[in-house]
ZAKOL-973603 format. One record per residue (C-alpha): residue in three letters; x, y, z. Coordinates in steps of 0.5 Angstrom, whole numbers, plus 500, padded with zeros to 3 digits. Example, Ala and Ser with C-alpha at 12.3 -4.5 7.8 and 13.67 -1.06 7.14 Angstrom:
// ZAKOL-973603
Ala525491516Ser527498514
END
This chain:
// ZAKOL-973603
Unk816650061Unk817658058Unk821659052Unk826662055Unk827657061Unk827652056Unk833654053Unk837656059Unk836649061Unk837647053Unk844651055Unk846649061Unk845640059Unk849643053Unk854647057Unk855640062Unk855635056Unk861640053Unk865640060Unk863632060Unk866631054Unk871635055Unk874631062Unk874625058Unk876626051Unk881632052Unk888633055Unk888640061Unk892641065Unk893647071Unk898653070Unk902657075Unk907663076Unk911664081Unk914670084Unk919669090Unk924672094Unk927669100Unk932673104Unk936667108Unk941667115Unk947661114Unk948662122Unk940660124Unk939657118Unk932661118Unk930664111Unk924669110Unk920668104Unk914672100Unk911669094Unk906672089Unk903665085Unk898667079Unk895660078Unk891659072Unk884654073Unk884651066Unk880645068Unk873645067Unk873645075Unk870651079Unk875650085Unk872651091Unk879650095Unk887650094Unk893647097Unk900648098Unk905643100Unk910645106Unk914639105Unk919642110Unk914640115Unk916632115Unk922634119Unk919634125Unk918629131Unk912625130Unk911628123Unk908622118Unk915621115Unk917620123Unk913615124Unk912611119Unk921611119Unk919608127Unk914603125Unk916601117Unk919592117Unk926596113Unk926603114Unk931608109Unk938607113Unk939615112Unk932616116Unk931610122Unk930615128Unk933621126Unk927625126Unk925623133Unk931626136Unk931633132Unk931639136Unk926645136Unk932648133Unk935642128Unk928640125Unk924643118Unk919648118Unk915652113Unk910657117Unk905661113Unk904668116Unk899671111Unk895669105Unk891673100Unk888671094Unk887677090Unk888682095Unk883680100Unk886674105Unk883668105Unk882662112Unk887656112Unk890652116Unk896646116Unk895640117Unk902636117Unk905638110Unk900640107Unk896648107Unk889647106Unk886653104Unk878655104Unk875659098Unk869664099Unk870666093Unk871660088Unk877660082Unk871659076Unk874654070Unk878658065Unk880663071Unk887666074Unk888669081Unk894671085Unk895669091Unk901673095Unk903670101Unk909671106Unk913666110Unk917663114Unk923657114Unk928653118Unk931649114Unk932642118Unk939638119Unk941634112Unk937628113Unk933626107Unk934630100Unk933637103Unk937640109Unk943643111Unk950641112Unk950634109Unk955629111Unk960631105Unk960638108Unk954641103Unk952648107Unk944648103Unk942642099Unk935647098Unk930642094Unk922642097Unk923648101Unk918652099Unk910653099Unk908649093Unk901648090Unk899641091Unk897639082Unk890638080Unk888635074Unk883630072Unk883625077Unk882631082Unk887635087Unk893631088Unk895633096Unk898628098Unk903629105Unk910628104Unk912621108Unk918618104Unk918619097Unk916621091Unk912628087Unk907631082Unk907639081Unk904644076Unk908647071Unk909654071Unk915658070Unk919661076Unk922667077Unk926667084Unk930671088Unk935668093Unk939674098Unk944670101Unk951672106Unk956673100Unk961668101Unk957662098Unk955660092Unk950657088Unk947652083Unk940652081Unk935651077Unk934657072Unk938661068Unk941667073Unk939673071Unk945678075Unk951674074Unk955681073Unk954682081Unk955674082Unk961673078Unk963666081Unk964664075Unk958666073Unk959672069Unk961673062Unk968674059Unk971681061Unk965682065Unk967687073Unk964683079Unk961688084Unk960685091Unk957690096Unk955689103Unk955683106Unk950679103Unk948678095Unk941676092Unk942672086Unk935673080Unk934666077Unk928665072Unk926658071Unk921657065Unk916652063Unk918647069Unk914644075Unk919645081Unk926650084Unk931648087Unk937651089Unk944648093Unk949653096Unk956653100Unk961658101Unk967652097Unk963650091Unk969650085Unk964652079Unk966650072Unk962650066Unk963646060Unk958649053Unk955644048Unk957645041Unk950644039Unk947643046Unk946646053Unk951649058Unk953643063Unk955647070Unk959643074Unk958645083Unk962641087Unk966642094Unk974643094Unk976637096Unk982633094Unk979626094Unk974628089Unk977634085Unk981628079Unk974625079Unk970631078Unk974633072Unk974626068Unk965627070Unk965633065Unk966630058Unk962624060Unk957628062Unk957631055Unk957624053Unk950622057Unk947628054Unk947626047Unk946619049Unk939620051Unk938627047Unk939622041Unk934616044Unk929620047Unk929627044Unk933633044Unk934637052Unk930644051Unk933648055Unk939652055Unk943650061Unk943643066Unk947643072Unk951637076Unk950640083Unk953636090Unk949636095Unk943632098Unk943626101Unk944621095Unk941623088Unk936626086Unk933629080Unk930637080Unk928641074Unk934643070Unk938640075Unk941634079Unk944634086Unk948628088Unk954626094Unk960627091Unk965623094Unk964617091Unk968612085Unk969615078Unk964609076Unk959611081Unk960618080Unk958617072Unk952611074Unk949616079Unk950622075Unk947619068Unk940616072Unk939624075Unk940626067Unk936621064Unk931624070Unk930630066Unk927627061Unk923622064Unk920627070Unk922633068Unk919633062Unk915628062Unk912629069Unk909623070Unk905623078Unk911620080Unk906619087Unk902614083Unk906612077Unk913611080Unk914606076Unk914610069Unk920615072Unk924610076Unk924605071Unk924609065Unk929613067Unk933606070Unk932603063Unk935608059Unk941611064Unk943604065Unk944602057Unk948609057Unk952608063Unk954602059Unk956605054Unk959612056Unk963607060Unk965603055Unk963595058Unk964589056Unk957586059Unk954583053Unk948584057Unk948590061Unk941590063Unk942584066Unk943585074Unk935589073Unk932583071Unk936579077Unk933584081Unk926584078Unk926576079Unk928577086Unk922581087Unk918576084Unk919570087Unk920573095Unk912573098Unk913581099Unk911584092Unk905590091Unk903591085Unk905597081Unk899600082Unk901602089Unk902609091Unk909609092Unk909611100Unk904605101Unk908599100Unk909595106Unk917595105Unk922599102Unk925594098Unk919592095Unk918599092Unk925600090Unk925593086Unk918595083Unk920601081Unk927601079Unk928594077Unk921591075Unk919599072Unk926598066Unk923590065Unk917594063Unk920597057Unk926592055Unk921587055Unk916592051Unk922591046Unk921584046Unk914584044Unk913589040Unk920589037Unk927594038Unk925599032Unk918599035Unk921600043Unk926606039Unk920609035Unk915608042Unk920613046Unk922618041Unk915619039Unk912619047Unk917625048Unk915629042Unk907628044Unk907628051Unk913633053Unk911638058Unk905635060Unk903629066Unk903622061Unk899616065Unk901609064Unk895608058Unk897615055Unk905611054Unk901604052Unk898608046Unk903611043Unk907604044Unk900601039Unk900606035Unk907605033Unk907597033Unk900596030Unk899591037Unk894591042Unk898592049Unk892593055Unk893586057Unk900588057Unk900594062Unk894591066Unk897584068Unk904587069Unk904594073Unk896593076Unk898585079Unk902580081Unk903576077Unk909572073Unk911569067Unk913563067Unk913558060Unk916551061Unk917547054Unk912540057Unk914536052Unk918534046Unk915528042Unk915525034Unk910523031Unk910521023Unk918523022Unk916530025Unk918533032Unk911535036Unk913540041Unk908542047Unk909548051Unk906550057Unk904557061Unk905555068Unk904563071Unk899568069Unk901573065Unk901571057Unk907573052Unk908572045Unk913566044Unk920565040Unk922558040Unk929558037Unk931551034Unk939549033Unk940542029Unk945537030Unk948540023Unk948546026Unk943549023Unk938554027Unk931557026Unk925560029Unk919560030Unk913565033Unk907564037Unk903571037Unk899572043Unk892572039Unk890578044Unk895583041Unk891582034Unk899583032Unk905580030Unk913583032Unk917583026Unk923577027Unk928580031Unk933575028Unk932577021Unk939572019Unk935567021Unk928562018Unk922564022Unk916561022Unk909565024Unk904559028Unk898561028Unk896566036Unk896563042Unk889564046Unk890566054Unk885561057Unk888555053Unk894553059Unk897549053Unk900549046Unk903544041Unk906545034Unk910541029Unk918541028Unk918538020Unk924534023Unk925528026Unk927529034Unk933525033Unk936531029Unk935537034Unk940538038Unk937544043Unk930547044Unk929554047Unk924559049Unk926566049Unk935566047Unk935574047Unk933573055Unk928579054Unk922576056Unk922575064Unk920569066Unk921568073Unk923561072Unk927559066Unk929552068Unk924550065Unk925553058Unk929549054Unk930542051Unk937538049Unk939532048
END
């Protein structure tokens, strides 16, 4: 080999070790900025779109294809969403066979008409809800391209998150209605067509513009740009509106988020609450009497929710967040949320705090929620609920409680999957609600337990401020929460979202021996927990004591500082039982019980205590 060849090889085995490297011991993610312009028809319900998309490869990847998300695309007979609605034990009762029996003129479409990419056009075809796009020329690592697309839309009737007239009167519930660049990342491109539920999207900014009959009104993502020719609530103080002809285009730009949506009716009531040191919150809801006293007492709770979660995870970074009703449930969006509106000042408050939690927990965390559900669902579930209960002011000692109901259910009903399952492949729509919404909170509460509660405050907090604008994964979360607590937690993560396992200690058997009280205890189900013994003596008297896991290389501090507690020495996981010493004769407890603070979630507690 020459000396010149010699050293373009040396460069590129050095070149390929680099990039190596870097896909296993650096963080890249992909960027987009889109430029949009929709003009829409309220009496078709038809919209044309043009969309100019700079996309930068900041991977180490030469990409030799992109693609595009047409959710639209779902609502149409005999689309994946259909079917699987048709053929699934316990379909979504907001979907059954409604799709099915769309007309051509009730269904959802998105049609690409022309594609270029820098100028020059490029081949692709649809495939369901997907656009599959062929390079010639590749997009090289470190690369930007503009891809300038035009486009056609029909927005389907209200049945699942997006759509039109909703069954509260919602003229446009606008989410998942444009072309959206399907996210790359080290595990490659996330395509995955749209069936049932969950997204993943790249992070970019938006700049939209959305021309519309000048009777409606709208609520969006972004900050609106022209509000002295909308008005509607959106102009300053001492600002002329100037409407002119029959429709008005509205100029939202939407910075460093992965999605836009927008809803619109012609009898949105606006109204706009400003933070003193925080966002400002606008409220869009219809002009209904039933609601109108409830949507009033929302606000302020509102203002409560946001400085709940700004002061346990970390501060909102935006400048504005909207409560909008429209859609078909609750759903969660950049910057904003919407959400049905009719319903109890409880309801109303519980649906609105877990959208607003979903800010931080997808919307700024974005998780891929195709795959990782658990980490939204749960994550915002846990958090929203213990808000909830406190801007409501319960009186539950345990709000938490009815999660776990819900988790034990899953766990002792034959039907769960493990969490690792891709949200749209569970087999029914139960076990995916459990696992993610219920099992996913356990998760975190009962991190709390094993690491500790300061610990599990320290966890969230420092997640947010080094993972926010960015695509965390499950391991990515369970490092922060070893660095925080000095505990090993792989074993955590892997037992918990990766199988089925459950918890399940029992209290075997209680001796004396030599005026002492010998206590064995037993590990029935699979998945290993640390262990809290909490004694209380026939004087009344209590105390504690603590069974590391030997696999955590850790202790939690005592959780119960008033009380004595006794470290023991770790329990291995392959030993199924383990004994240790009271130094009290039996005849002078009173009660034996695993676990008092209910946090750790044993599938059977029945087994968990010893009285006399």
């Amino acid at each position: 080999m020459n000396t010149s060849k010699r050293i373009t090889f040396l460069g590129f085995l050095l070149g390929f070790i680099t990039l190596f490297a870097q896909n296993n011991t650096t963080y890249w993610q992909q960027h987009v900025d889109y430029k949009m312009s929709v003009d829409m028809d309220v009496e078709t319900y038809k919209f044309k779109g043009t969309q100019e998309l700079t996309y930068t490869n900041n991977s180490p990847d030469t990409l030799y294809q992109v693609f595009y998300h047409l959710y639209f695309n779902a609502f149409q007979p005999g689309s994946e969403m259909d079917v699987r609605s048709l053929n699934i034990a316990d379909p979504d009762p907001r979907v059954m066979d409604r799709i099915s029996k769309l007309t051509p003129e009730e269904i959802g479409y998105l049609k690409v008409s022309s594609l270029k990419k820098n100028g020059k056009e490029v081949s692709h075809t649809t495939e369901g809800t997907v656009l599959e796009v062929t390079l010639k020329e590749p997009i090289l690592p470190g690369e930007k391209t503009t891809f300038s697309m035009e486009f056609d839309g029909q927005v389907p009737v209200q049945i699942r998150r997006s759509g039109r007239n909703n069954k509260e009167g919602v003229a446009l519930s606008m989410t998942q209605w444009y072309p959206k660049m399907a996210e790359y990342d080290f595990e490659g491109w996330h395509a995955d067509p749209y069936i049932a539920r969950e997204f993943h999207g790249v992070w970019g900014n938006f700049d939209v513009t959305i021309t519309i009959d000048k009777n409606y009104i709208l609520g969006a993502s972004g900050y609106l740009q022209n509000p002295q020719e909308i008005g509607y609530g959106y102009e300053k103080e001492g600002t002329k509106v100037k409407r002119k002809g029959k429709k008005l285009s509205w100029h939202f730009i939407a910075p460093k988020v992965h999605d836009f949506t927008w809803a619109a009716d012609p009898e949105y009531i606006h109204d706009v609450v400003t933070m003193p040191e925080g966002p400002t919150l606008h409220f869009l809801y219809k002009n209904d009497e039933k609601i109108l006293e409830n949507w009033k007492v929302l606000q302020p709770k509102t203002v409560e929710l946001m400085k709940y979660f700004n002061e346990h995870i970390g501060t909102y970074p935006y400048d504005q967040y909207s409560v909008i009703q429209g859609g078909d449930g609750g759903m969660e969006y950049a910057m904003c949320t919407l959400i049905t509106g009719n319903r109890t000042l409880n309801s109303l408050v519980g649906v609105t705090a877990h959208e607003l939690a979903h800010a931080w927990f997808q919307h700024i965390l974005a998780t891929n929620e195709t795959k990782h559900e658990w980490m939204d669902e749960g994550f915002t579930t846990y958090i929203s609920t213990l808000a909830t209960s406190k801007v409501l002011n319960s009186t539950k000692s345990d709000p938490l409680q009815n999660i776990y109901k819900g988790y034990y259910s899953l766990a002792n009903s034959g039907i769960e999957q493990p969490q690792s399952t891709y949200a749209d492949h569970y087999d029914r729509n139960v076990a995916y609600g459990a696992s993610a919404y219920s099992k996913g909170s356990v998760f975190l509460s009962q991190l709390g337990y094993i690491i500790g509660e300061e610990n599990l405050a320290k966890t969230l907090k420092r997640y947010f401020d080094e993972w926010k604008f960015k695509h965390p994964t499950p391991n990515d979360f369970k490092r922060i929460a070893e660095k925080v607590s000095g505990i090993q937690l792989d074993w955590y993560l892997v037992d918990w979202t990766q199988t089925t396992g459950k918890i399940d200690y029992a209290i075997k058997e209680v001796t004396e021996k030599d005026n002492k009280t010998e206590v064995t205890l037993e590990r029935i189900g699979l998945i290993p927990m640390p262990m809290d013994i909490y004694v209380e003596y026939t004087d009344g008297t209590k105390e504690s004591f603590y069974i590391p896991l030997r696999i955590m290389r850790g202790e939690k501090e005592n959780p119960f500082p008033s009380l004595k507690r006794t470290v023991k020495p770790d329990w291995t996981w392959a030993h199924p039982t383990y004994s240790f010493d009271i130094e009290k004769p039996k005849s002078t407890i009173k009660s034996i019980t695993i676990d008092v603070s209910n946090k750790m979630a044993d599938s059977n507690s029945g087994n968990n205590s010893f009285k006399q």
